[in-house]
C-alpha positions as CSV (number, residue, x, y, z in Angstrom):
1,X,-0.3,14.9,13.7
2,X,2.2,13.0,15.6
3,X,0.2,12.5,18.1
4,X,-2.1,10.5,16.1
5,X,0.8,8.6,14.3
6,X,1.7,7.5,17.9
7,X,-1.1,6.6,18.5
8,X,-1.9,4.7,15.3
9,X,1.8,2.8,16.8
10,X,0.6,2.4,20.0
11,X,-2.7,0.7,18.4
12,X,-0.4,-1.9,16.7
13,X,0.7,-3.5,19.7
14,X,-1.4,-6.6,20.9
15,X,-4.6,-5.9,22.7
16,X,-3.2,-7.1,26.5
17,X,-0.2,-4.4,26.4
18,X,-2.7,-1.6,24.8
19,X,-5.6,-2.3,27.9
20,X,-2.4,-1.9,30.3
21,X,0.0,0.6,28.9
22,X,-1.9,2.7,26.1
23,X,-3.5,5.6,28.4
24,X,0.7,6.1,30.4
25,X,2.3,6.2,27.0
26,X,-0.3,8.8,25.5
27,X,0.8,10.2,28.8
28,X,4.5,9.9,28.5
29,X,4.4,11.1,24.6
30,X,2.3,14.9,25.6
31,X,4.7,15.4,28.6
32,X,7.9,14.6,27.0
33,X,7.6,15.5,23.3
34,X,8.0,18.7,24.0
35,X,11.2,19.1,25.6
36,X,13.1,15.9,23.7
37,X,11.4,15.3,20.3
38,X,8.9,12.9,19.4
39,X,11.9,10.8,17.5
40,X,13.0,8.4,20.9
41,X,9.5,8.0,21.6
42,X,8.6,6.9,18.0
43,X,12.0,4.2,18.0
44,X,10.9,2.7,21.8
45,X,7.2,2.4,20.3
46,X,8.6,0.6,17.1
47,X,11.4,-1.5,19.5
48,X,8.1,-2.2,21.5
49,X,6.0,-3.5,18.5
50,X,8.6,-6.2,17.8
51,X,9.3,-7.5,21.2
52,X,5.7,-7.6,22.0
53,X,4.5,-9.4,19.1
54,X,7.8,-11.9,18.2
55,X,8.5,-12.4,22.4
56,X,5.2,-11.9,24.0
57,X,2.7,-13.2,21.8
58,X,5.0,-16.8,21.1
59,X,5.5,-16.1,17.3
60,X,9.8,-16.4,17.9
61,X,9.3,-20.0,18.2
62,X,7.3,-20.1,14.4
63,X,10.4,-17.3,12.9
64,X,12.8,-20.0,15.3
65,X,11.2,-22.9,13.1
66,X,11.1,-20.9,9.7
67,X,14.8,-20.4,10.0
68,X,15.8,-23.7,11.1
69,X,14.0,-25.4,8.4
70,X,15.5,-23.2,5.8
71,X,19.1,-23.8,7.3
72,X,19.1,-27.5,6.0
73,X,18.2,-26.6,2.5
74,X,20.3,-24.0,1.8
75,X,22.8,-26.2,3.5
76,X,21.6,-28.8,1.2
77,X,21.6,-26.6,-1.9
78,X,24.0,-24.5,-1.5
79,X,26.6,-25.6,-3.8
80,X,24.4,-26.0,-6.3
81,X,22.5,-22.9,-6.0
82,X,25.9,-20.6,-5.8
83,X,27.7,-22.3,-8.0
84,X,24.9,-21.8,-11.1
85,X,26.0,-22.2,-13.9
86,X,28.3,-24.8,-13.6
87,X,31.1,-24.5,-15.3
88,X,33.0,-27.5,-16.6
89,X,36.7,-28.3,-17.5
């Protein structure tokens, strides 16, 4: 059963790091689960997803973008948004 979840993980990750890596982390999870857990595998497969598909694959510079074109509005905004209702004297 965990096996197959890591598996499932492992499938997640873009096609170029599966081809390469897929077979020595099947590997790596029957040799080592054993003795440590399947817990540290399951939490470097998961830190793996994100760095492979924000880092690798190029998307950082579209969550890069998304952010910096949210920092001028709520820049822009701010004062009003926070300070809703407006209270006055």
């Amino acid at each position: 059963m965990t096996r197959t979840l890591y598996r499932w993980l492992i499938g997640l990750h873009p096609p170029a790091f599966r081809l390469r890596f897929e077979q020595e982390l099947l590997w790596i999870f029957d040799e080592s689960s054993d003795a440590s857990g399947p817990a540290p595998l399951f939490y470097d497969a998961a830190i793996s997803l994100l760095r492979q598909w924000l880092v690798r694959s190029g998307m950082w510079k579209w969550v890069l973008a998304g952010v910096a074109g949210a920092v001028p509005v709520v820049i822009g905004f701010g004062s009003f948004l926070f300070n809703w209702p407006m209270r006055y004297p």
